[in-house]
N, C-alpha and C positions, 0 to 999 in steps of 0.2 A: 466419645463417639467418633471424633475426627480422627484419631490416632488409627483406630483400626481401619476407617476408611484409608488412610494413606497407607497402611501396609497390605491390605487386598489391592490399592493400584498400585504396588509397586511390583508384588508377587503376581498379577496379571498378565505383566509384560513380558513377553518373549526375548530370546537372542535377536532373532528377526525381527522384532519389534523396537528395540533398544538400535540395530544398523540407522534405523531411521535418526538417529539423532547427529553423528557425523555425515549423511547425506545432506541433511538441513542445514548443514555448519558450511559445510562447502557450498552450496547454495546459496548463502548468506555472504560469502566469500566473492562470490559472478554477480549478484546483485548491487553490491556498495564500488564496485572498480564499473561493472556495466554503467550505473547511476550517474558516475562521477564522467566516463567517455558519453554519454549521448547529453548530461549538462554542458560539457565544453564542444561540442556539434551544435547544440543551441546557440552557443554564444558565440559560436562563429559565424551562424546564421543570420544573427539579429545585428552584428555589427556587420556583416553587407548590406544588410538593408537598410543600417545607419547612415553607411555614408555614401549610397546612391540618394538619397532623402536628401543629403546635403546636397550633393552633387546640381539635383535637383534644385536648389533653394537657392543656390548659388547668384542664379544671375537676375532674381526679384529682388529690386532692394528695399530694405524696409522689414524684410520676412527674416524668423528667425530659422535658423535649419535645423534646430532640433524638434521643430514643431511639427512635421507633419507625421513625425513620430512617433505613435503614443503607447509604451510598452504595458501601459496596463490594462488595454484591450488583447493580449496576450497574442497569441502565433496567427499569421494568413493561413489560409488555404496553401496557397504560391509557397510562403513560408513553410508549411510541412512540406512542401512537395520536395524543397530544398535541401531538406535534411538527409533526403534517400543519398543526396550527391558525395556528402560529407565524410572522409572513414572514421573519422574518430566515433560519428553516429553511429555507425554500421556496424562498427567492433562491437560498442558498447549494446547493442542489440544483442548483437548475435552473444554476446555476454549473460544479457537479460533472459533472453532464450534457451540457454543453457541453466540459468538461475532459475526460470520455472519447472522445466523438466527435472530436476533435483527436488524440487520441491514437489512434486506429483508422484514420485520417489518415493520421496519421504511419508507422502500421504499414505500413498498404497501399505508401507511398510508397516504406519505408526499410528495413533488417533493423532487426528488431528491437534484436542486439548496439549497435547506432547511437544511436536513438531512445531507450530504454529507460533510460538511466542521466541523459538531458535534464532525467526529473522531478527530480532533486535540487535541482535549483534553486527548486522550489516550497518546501524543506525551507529556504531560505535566504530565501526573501521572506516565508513565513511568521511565522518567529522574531524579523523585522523590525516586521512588521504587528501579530504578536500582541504585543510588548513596547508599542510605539505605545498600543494600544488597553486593553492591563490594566495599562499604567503598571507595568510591570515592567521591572527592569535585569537582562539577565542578567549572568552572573558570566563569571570565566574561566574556570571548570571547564567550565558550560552552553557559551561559544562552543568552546571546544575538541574537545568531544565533539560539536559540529555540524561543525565542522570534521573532524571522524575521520571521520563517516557521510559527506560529500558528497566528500573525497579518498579513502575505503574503495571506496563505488561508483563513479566516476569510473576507480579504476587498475583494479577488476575486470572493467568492462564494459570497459573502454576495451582492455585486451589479451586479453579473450575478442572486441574485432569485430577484433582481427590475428590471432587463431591459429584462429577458428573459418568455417566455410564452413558452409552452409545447405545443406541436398538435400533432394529431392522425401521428403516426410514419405508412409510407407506407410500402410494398413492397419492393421497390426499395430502400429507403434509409436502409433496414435490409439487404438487400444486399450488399450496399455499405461498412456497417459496418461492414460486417462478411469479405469481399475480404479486408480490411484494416486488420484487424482481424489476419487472415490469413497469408499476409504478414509480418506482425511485428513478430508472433509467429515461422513461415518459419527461419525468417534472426536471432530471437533470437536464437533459438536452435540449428542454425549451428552456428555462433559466439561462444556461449559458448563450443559448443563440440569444435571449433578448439582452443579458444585463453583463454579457462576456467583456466590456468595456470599461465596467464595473469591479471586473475581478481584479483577486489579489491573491500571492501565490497560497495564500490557509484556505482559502477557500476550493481553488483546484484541488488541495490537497488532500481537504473533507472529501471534496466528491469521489476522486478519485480511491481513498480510503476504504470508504462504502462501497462503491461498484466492485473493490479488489476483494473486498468480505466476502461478497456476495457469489465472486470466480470460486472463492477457497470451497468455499459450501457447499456448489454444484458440483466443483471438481472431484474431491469426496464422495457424492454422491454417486456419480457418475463411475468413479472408482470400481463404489463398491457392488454397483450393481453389473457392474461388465465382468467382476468378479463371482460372481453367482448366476451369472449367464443370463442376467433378466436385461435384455439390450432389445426394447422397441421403444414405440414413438415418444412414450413419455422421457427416454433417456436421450434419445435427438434432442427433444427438445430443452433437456438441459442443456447438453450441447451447445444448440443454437444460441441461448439466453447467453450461455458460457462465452459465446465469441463476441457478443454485442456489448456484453458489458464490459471484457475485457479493449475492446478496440475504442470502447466512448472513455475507460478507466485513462486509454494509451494518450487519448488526446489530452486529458485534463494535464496526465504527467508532464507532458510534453512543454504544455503552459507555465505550469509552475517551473520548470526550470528556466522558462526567460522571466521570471520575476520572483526567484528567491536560490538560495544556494542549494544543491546537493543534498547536504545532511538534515534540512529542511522538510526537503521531499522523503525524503527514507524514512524521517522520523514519525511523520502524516503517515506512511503507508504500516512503517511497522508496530506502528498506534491503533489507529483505526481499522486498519485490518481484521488484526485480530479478535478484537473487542466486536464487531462487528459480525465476524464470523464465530464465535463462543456465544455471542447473544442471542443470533438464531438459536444455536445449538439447545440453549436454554429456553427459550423462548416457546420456538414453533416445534422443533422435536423433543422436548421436555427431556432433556438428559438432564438437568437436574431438580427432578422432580422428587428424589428424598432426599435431597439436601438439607443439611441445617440452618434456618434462620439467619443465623450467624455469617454462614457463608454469602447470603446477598448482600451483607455489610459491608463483606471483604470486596465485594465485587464492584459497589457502587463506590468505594473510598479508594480504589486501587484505578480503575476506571477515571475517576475525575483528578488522580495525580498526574497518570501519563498522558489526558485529553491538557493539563495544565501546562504538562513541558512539552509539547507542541504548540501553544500560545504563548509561550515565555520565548521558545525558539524564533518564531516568529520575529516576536517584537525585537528580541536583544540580541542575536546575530548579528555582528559585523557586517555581515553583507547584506540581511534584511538592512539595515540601518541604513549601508547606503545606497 
């Protein structure tokens, strides 16, 4: 049964459907060089605010100067306002910005199950660029646990675009999506404002993971229904969801990179991302609803390798480490 399901989705795809896979790749491209310019705008950030602290601590004696410091309550207010100053930030933005318009590109072009599991390749030029640049070797544990996350998503998108089909997304289930939507962003944003002191960068990273799920999903939807000319309130209101969850997604990012490397951050988004965004898919709009059995296997064993090699990365990163 699976065999012929892979060759009706492969015979499905169009010329213009297959473009979308080099727009993704370039995409992936603005996103690991963007990643790596707004991680070193963070940390140029956070080392002024280092040693004004000091600065500060200076003339109390007694008091140590790294103390009033504590980076694992993650970025100020004042501190993001800082960032705007920064260029390397600003590139690396305007990098990222270009990296989602390629991927809304991509969208239009491709299904998503297609396009969507593309970015992990940013997870691998990343890890590349950032060791380059912090003169950092990573270890075997570090390449392995890259290695889980970009073979984790690769087997779960890659046999959710054989077992899933796409249908006209309702009413009710844009509903569905936005009141989950909603709740996730609700509980995110009071979590972090109470226990943000708390955090650590997997945790930014989960959150931010899921809220970026949830942009992929709307973004799609939103797509497809400006494509079919059905554009009123309910597609605002994607919209609207669309830029809330994106800009609480931006802050979380922003956090993890003053408390974990680069390739860290990429690997959390091009993880959970998609797993995220394929779950719904299966989920709340039942695209795989004649699936085989089988295929949930593949989905829950491929799913818990690459949520592993972002907890491996985590831990055994060099720069996590120190």
């Amino acid at each position: 049964m699976l065999p012929d399901l892979t060759i009706l989705a492969v015979e499905t795809l169009t010329p213009l459907q297959y473009l979308g896979i080099p727009v993704a790749l370039l995409g992936a491209v603005f996103l690991a060089v963007g990643a790596q310019l707004q991680h070193r705008g963070v940390g140029k950030v956070e080392a002024r605010a280092l040693r004004a602290a000091q600065e500060r601590a200076e003339p109390l004696a007694g008091v140590e100067a790294m103390e009033p410091l504590a980076t694992t309550a993650g970025l100020s207010l004042k501190q993001l306002a800082l960032l705007a100053r920064r260029p390397s930030w600003l590139i690396g933005t305007a990098m990222l910005g270009l990296a989602v318009v390629l991927q809304l590109t991509a969208l239009y072009l491709a299904p998503i199950t297609l396009v969507q599991p593309l970015g992990a390749v940013a997870l691998v030029i990343t890890a590349v660029v950032n060791a380059r640049v912090s003169r950092v070797t990573l270890d075997a544990v570090s390449i392995r646990a890259i290695v889980y996350c970009v073979v984790g998503v690769a087997l779960f998108v890659g046999v959710a675009s054989f077992t899933t089909r796409s249908h006209p997304v309702s009413d009710g289930q844009v509903i569905t999506i936005l009141g989950i939507l909603g709740g996730v962003t609700l509980v995110s944003a009071v979590i972090w404002g109470i226990y943000r002191a708390k955090f650590k960068a997997i945790m930014y990273i989960l959150g931010a993971g899921i809220l970026y799920g949830f942009v992929a999903t709307l973004a799609k939807v939103v797509i497809d229904r400006i494509k079919t000319g059905d554009f009123e309130w309910l597609t605002l209101t994607c919209l609207l969801g669309l830029l809330i969850a994106t800009v609480l997604g931006g802050v979380f990012v922003q956090n993890a990179y003053s408390s974990g490397p680069p390739d860290l951050v990429i690997a959390g988004l091009t993880v959970v991302d998609p797993i995220v965004a394929v779950t719904i898919g299966i989920a709340v709009l039942g695209e795989a609803s004649g699936a085989h059995w089988s295929a949930y296997l593949v989905f829950l064993g491929a799913g818990a390798l690459a949520v592993r090699g972002v907890f491996m990365l985590a831990r055994h990163h060099p720069q996590s480490r120190a």
